[in-house]
C-alpha positions in Angstrom: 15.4 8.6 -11.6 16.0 6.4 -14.7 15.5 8.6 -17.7 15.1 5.9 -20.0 11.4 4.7 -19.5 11.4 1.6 -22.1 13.4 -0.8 -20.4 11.8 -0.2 -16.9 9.0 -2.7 -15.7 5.6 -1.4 -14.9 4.4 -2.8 -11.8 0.6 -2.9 -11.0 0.0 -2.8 -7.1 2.6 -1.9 -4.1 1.3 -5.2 -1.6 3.9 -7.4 -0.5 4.2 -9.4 -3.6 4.2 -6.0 -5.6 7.1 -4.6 -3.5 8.9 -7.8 -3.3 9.2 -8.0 -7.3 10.0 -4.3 -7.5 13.0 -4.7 -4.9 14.0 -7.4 -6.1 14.3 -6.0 -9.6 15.7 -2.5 -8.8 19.0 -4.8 -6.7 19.4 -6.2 -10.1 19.4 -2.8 -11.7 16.4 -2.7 -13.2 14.1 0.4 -13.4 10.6 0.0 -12.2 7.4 2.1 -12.0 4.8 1.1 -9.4 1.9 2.3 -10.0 -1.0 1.5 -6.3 -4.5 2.1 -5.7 -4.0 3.2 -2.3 -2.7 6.1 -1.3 -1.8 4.4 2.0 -0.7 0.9 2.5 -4.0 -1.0 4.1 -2.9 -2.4 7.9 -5.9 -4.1 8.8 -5.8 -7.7 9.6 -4.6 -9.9 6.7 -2.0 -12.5 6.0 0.9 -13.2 8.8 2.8 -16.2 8.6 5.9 -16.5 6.5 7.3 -20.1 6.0 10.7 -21.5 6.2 11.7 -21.9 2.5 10.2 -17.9 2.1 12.8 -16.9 4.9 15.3 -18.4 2.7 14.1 -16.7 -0.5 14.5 -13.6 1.7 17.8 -13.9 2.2 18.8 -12.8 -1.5 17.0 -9.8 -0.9 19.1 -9.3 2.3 15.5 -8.9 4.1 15.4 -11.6 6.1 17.1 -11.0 9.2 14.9 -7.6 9.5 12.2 -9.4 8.7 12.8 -11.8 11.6 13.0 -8.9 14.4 9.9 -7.7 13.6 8.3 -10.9 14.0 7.4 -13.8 16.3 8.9 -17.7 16.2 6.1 -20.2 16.2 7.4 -23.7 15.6 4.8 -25.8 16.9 1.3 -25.8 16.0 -2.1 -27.9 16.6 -4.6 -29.8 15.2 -7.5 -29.7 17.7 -11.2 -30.9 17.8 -13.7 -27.6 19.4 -15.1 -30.6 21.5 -12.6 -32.8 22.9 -9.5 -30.6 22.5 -6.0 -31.1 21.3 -5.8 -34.1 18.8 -2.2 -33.5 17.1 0.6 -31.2 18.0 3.6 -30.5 15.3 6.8 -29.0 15.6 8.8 -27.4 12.6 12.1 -27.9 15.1 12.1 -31.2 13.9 13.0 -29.9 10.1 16.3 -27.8 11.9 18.5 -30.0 10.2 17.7 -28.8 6.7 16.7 -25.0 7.6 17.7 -22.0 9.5 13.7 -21.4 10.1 12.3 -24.2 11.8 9.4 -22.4 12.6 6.8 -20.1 10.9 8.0 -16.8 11.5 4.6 -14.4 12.2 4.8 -11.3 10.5 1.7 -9.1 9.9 1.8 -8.4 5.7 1.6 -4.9 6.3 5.0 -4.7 8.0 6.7 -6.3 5.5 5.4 -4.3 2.9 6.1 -1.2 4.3 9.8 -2.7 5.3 10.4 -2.8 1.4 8.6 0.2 0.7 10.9 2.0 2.7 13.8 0.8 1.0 12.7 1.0 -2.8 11.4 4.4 -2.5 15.5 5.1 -1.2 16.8 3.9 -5.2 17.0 6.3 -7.8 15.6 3.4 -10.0 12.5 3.3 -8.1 9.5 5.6 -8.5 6.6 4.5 -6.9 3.3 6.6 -7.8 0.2 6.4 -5.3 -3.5 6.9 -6.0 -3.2 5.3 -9.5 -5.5 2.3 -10.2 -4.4 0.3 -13.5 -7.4 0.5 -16.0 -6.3 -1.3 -19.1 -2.9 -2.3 -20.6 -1.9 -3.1 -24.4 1.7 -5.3 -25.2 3.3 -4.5 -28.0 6.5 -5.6 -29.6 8.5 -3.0 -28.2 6.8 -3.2 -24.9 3.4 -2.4 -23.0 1.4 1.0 -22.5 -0.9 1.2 -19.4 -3.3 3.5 -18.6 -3.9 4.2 -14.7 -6.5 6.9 -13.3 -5.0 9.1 -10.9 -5.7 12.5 -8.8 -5.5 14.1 -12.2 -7.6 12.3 -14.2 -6.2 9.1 -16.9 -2.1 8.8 -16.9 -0.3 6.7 -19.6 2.7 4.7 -19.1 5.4 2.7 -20.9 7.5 -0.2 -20.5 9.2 -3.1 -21.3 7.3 -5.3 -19.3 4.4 -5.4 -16.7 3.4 -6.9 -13.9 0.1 -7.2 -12.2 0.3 -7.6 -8.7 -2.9 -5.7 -8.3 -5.3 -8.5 -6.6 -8.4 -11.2 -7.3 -9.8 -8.5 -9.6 -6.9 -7.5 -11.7 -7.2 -5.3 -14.2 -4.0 -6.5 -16.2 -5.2 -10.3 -15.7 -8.3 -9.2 -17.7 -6.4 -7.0 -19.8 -4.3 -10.2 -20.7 -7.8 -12.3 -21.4 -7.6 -15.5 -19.7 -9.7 -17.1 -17.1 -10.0 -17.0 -13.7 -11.4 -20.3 -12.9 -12.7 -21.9 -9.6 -14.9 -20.9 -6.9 -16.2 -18.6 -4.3 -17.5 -20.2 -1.4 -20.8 -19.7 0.4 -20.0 -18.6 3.4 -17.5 -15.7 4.2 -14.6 -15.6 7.4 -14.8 -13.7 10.3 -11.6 -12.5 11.8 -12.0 -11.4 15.4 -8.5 -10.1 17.1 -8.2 -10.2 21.2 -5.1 -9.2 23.1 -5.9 -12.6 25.1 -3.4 -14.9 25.3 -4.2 -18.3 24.7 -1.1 -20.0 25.0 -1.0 -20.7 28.6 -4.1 -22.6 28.4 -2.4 -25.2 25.8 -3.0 -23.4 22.5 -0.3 -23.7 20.4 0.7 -20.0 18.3 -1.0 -21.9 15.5 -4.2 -24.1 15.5 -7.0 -25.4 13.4 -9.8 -26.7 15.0 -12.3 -28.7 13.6 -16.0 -28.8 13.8 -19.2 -29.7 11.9 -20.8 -26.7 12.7 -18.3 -24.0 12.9 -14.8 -24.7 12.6 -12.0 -22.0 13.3 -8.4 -21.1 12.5 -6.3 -19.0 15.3 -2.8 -17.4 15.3 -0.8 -15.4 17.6 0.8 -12.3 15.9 3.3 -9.9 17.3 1.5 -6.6 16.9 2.8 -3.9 18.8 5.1 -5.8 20.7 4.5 -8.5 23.5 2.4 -10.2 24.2 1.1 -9.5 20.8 -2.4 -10.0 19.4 -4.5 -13.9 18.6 -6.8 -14.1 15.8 -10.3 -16.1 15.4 -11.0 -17.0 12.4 -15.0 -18.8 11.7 -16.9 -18.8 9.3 -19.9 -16.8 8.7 -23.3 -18.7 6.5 -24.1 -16.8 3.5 -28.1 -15.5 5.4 -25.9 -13.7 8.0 -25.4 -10.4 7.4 -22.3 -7.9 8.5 -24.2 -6.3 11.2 -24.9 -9.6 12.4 -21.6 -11.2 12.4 -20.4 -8.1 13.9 -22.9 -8.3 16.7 -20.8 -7.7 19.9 -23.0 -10.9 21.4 -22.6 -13.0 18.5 -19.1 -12.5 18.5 -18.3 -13.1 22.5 -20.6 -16.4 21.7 -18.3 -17.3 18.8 -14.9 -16.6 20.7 -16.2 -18.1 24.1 -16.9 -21.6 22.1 -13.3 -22.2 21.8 -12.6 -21.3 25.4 -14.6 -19.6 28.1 -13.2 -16.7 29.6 -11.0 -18.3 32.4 -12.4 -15.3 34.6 -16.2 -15.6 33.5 -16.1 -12.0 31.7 -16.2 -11.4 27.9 -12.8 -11.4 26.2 -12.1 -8.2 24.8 -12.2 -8.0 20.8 -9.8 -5.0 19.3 -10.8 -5.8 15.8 -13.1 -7.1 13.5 -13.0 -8.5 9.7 -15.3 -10.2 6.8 -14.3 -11.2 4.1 -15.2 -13.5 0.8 -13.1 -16.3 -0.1 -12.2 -17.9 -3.4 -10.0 -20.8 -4.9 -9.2 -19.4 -8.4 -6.4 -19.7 -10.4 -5.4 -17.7 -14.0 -4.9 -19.6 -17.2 -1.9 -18.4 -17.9 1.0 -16.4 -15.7 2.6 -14.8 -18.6 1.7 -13.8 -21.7 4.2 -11.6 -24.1 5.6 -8.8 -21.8 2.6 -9.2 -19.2 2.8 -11.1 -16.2 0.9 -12.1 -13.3 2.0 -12.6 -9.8 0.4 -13.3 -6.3 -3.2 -12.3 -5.7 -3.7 -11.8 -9.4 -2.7 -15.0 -10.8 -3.9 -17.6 -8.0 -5.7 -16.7 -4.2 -7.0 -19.6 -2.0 -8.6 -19.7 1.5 -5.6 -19.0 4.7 -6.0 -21.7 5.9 -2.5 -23.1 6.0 -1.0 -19.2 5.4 0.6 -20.3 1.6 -0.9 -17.6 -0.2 1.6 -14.9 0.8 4.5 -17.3 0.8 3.4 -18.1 -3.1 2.8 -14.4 -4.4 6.6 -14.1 -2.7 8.2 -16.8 -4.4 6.3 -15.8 -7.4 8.1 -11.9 -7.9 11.1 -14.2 -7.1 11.3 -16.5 -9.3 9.7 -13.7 -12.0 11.8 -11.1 -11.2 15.4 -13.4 -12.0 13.9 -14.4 -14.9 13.4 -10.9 -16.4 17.2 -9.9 -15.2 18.2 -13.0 -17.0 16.8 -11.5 -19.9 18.0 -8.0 -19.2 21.3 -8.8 -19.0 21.3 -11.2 -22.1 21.9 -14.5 -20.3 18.4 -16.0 -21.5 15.9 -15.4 -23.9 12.7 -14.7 -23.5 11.3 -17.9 -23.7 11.8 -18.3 -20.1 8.7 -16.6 -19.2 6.9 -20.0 -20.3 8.8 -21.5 -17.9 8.0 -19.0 -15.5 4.8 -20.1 -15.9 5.4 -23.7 -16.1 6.6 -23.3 -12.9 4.7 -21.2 -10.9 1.1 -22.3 -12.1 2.2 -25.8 -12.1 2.7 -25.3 -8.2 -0.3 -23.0 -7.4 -2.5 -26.2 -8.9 -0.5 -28.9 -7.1 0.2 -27.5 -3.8 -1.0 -24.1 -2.8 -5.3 -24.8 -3.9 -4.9 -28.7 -3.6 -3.4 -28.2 -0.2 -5.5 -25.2 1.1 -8.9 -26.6 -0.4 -7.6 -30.3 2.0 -7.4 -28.0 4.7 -11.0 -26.8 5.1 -12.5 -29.9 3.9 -10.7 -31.5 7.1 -11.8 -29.0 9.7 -15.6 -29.2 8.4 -15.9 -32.5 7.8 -19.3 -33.3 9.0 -19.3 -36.8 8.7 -19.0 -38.9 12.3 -16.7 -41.7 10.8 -15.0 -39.6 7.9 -13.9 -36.8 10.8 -12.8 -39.7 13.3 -10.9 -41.3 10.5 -9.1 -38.2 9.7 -7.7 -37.2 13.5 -6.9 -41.0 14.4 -4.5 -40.1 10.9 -3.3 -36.4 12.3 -2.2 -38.4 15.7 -0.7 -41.4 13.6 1.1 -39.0 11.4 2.4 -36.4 14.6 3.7 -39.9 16.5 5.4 -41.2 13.9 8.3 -39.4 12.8 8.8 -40.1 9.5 5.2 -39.6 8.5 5.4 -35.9 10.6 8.7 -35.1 8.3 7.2 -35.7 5.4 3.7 -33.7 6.3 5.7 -31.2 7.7 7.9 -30.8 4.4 5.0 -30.7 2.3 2.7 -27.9 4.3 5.6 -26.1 5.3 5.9 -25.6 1.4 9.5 -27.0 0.6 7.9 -30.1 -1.6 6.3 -27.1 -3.5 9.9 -25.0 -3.5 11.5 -28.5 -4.6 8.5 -29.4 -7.6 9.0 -25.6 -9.3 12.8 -26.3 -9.0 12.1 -29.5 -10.8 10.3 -27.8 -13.6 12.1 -26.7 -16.6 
C-alpha cells in the first residue's frame, strides 16, 4: 500500500460511480482510500442500462468488453399506450455509423460494481475499508480530514482530495454546505421482477408505457443468465402503504394490466421494491479539494436509465482532471470546470430530460396525451427526427455539450 497518505484521494462510497473514480484514479497512479457503508455491496434491483457513449467511456478503463459479456444487447425499444398498445418503436442500430454500441447494453449496477471491485482491491494503490460511514469532513490547504465511524468506533483520515460518492444524503455534500435543490415526488415506484418473458408477445427489451392512471416503465435484464429477468416499474399514491403495494393481489392486478397471463394464471413475481424518488441537483460539484460525483451531486427519476450513465461520466471526467493536476499538466482551477461541466449537463439533459419523461407517460390530459404519441410516431417514421431523438436520449448531445464547455 501507498505509504504516503497526503497525496491519495479519499473516496466516500464503493457504488458504481465510487469504484469507477477509484479505478480510474489508481490506472493513473493515484493512491486512493475508499471508505463504504456497507459491508457488502447491495444486489437488489436498481439501475441497469448502460448507454452507448458510457460504453465508450469504458473503454479507457479497459472495462468495456467485460462489461459487455455480462450483459444483454437491447437496441430497440417502445413507446406504448397501456390501452391501445404499441405507438412508437426505436432502434439505436440506426446510430451504428457513429458507435460501436448501437444498443443499450443491460447490465444490473451491482455487477459492474463488483467487476471493479474486484480489480481495485488487486492494486497495491488501492485500500478499500468496509463498514465505515463518512460523518463529517474539513478541507484545508494541505488537504482534507474525514472522520468515518467504523466497527471500532470514530476513524480519521487524510488526503489530498475527496470525493463523495456516498448517495442523495451525502454526508460530504453537507459537509461542503450547498443545497440540494428540487423535489421529491408524491408518489413512490414499485419495482416487481418476473422471469416472464415479454418479448414474444411484442414488447420490446425496453418500454414506457403511458397512462393517466398508472403508467409503467419495463426492462429485460440478464440476471443469471438466459432468458434473464423483466422489471415493472408503477407507481405507488402516497395513501398506499408498503404492505399494501406489496400485496401479492395488488401486485398480480398491477402486472396483469399490462398483459394478462397468456395462460390465465398469475405471473410469478421473484422480487419486490419501493422506493422514493427525487429530482435534485447540488449547488456546486466542487468546492476546494472536495468533490461530488453521481448520486451525491444530482439523482433524478429512471426513467430513461441516465442517472448511472451520469455518476459514470462524472468519476471520469473528475478523475482526469485530478491526474492532470497530479502530474502538473493543469492547475487546479480545472475543478471549476469540472463543475462547469458536469452540473451544466445534469441541469440541461439528465433532470430536464428525465423530468419530460414522466410528464409524458402521465399525461392525463385527452388532447395533450394524443398530441404527444401522434409526435412519438412522427418522430420514429421520420428518420431524421428519430436521429436526432435518439442522439439526444441516448445521451451523446449531453457527452457533446460537456465537451463543449470549457
Amino acid at each position: 500500500m501507498h505509504k504516503n497518505k497526503n497525496d491519495r484521494v479519499i473516496i466516500a462510497g464503493a457504488g458504481p460511480v465510487g469504484l469507477t473514480a477509484a479505478y480510474a484514479l489508481i490506472r493513473q497512479g493515484i493512491p486512493v482510500l475508499v471508505l463504504e457503508s456497507y459491508t457488502d455491496l447491495p444486489t437488489e434491483p436498481r439501475a441497469s442500462t448502460f448507454h452507448p457513449p458510457t460504453m465508450k467511456v469504458l473503454e479507457t478503463l479497459d472495462v468495456a468488453q467485460e462489461l459487455h459479456a455480462m450483459g444483454i444487447e437491447v437496441a430497440k425499444w417502445q413507446y406504448r399506450d397501456l390501452k391501445d398498445g404499441l405507438v412508437a418503436e426505436f432502434d439505436l442500430d440506426s446510430l451504428a455509423d457513429i458507435t460501436r454500441y448501437p444498443y443499450r447494453l443491460h447490465c444490473e449496477q451491482h455487477k459492474y460494481a463488483q467487476m471493479l471491485l474486484r480489480k481495485a482491491e488487486k492494486s497495491d494503490l488501492c485500500e478499500i475499508r468496509k463498514g465505515r460511514t463518512v460523518l463529517s469532513a474539513k478541507d484545508g490547504d494541505d488537504g482534507v480530514t474525514i472522520v468515518a465511524d467504523g466497527p471500532n468506533g470514530q476513524e480519521s483520515e487524510t488526503g489530498r482530495h475527496l470525493i463523495g460518492c456516498d448517495g442523495g444524503r451525502s454526508a460530504v455534500r453537507q459537509a461542503m454546505g450547498v443545497s440540494f435543490e428540487g423535489q421529491t415526488f408524491e408518489e413512490r415506484f414499485l419495482v416487481l421482477t418476473t422471469p416472464f418473458d415479454y418479448a414474444p408477445y411484442g414488447f420490446g427489451g425496453t418500454c414506457y408505457i403511458a397512462d393517466p392512471v398508472r403508467w409503467y416503465s419495463m426492462f429485460k435484464v440478464p440476471a443469471d443468465g438466459p432468458p434473464g429477468r423483466w422489471r415493472v416499474v408503477s407507481p405507488v399514491t402516497p395513501e398506499t402503504s408498503e404492505a399494501e403495494a406489496f400485496d401479492d393481489g395488488q401486485c398480480q392486478a398491477r402486472i396483469q394490466a399490462v398483459l394478462a397471463h397468456p395462460e390465465g394464471g398469475d405471473f410469478p413475481i421473484l422480487h419486490k421494491n419501493i422506493y422514493q424518488v427525487h429530482q435534485r441537483i447540488a449547488g456546486s460539484f466542487a468546492s476546494g479539494n472536495i468533490f461530488l460525483a453521481g448520486d451525491a451531486a444530482h439523482i433524478n427519476n429512471p426513467l430513461g436509465g441516465m442517472g448511472l450513465n451520469f455518476g459514470i461520466h462524472d468519476a471520469i471526467n473528475l478523475s482526469e482532471k485530478i491526474g492532470a493536476v497530479c502530474r502538473g499538466d493543469a492547475t487546479e482551477d480545472i475543478f471549476k470546470l469540472y463543475d462547469r461541466q458536469r452540473r451544466t449537463v445534469a441541469e440541461e439533459y439528465l433532470l430536464a430530460q428525465t423530468a419530460q419523461n414522466k410528464r409524458d407517460l402521465e399525461e392525463r390530459d385527452p388532447e395533450m396525451r394524443a398530441r404527444r404519441q401522434m409526435e412519438w410516431r412522427d418522430t420514429a417514421a421520420n428518420p431524421k427526427k428519430a436521429r436526432e431523438f435518439l442522439l439526444r436520449t441516448a445521451m451523446f448531445k449531453s457527452v457533446e455539450r460537456a465537451e463543449s464547455i470549457q
